[in-house]
C-alpha positions as CSV (number, residue, x, y, z in Angstrom):
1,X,34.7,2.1,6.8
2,X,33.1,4.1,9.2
3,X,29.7,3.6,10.3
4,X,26.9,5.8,8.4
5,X,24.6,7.9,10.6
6,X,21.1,8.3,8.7
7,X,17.5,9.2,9.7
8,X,15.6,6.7,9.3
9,X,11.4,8.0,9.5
10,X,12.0,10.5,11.9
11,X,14.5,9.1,14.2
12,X,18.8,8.5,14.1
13,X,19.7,5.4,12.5
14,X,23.2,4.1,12.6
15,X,24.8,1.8,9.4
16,X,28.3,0.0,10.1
17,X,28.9,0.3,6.2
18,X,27.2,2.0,3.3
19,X,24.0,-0.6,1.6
20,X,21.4,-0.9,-0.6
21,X,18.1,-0.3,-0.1
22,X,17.2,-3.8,-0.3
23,X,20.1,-4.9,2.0
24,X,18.3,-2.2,4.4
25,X,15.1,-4.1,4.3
26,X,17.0,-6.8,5.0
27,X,19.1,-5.8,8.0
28,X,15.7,-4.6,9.1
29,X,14.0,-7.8,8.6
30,X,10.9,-5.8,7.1
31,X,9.6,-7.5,4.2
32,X,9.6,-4.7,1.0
33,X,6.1,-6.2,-0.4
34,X,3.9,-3.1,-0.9
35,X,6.6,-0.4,0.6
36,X,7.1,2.7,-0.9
37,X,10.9,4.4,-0.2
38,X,11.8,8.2,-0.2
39,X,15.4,9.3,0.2
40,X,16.0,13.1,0.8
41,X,12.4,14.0,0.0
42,X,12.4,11.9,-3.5
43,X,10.7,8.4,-4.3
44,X,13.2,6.2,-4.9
45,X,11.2,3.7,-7.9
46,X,11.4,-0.2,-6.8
47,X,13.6,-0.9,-9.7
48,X,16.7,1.2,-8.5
49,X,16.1,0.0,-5.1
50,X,19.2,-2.9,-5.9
51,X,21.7,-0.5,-7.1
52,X,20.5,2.8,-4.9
53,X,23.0,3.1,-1.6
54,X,22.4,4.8,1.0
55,X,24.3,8.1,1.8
56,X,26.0,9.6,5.5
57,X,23.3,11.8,6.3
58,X,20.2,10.6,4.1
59,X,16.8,10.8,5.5
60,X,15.2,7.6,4.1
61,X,11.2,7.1,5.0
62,X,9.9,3.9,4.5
63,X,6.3,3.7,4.4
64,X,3.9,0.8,3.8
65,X,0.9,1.8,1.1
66,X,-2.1,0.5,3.0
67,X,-5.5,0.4,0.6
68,X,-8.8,1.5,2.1
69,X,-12.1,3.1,0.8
């Protein structure tokens, strides 16, 4: 397979095969503890994150929720 070209919050991201997005915390070695995901402008809920894979051409943002007052 191919390799999988993605954006990946804001910037080109390349994949050698397609993954979860757990595996991509993984190969990221970012811990997914209080991390919200959107692929293609949609919140992708925790509990899909296991079985969701990531698409040629998705724009995935990963963001960390950060509490304040």
């Amino acid at each position: 397979m191919s390799e999988l070209s993605i954006v990946l919050n804001g910037e080109p991201f390349e994949l050698s095969k397609q993954v979860s997005i757990v595996e991509l915390f993984e190969l990221l070695e970012l811990s997914s503890k209080f991390m919200a995901v959107e692929v293609n402008n949609e919140i992708i809920f925790r509990d899909s994150w296991e079985s969701f894979l990531i698409n040629q051409g998705d724009k995935i943002e990963l963001v960390r929720a950060i509490g304040g007052g």
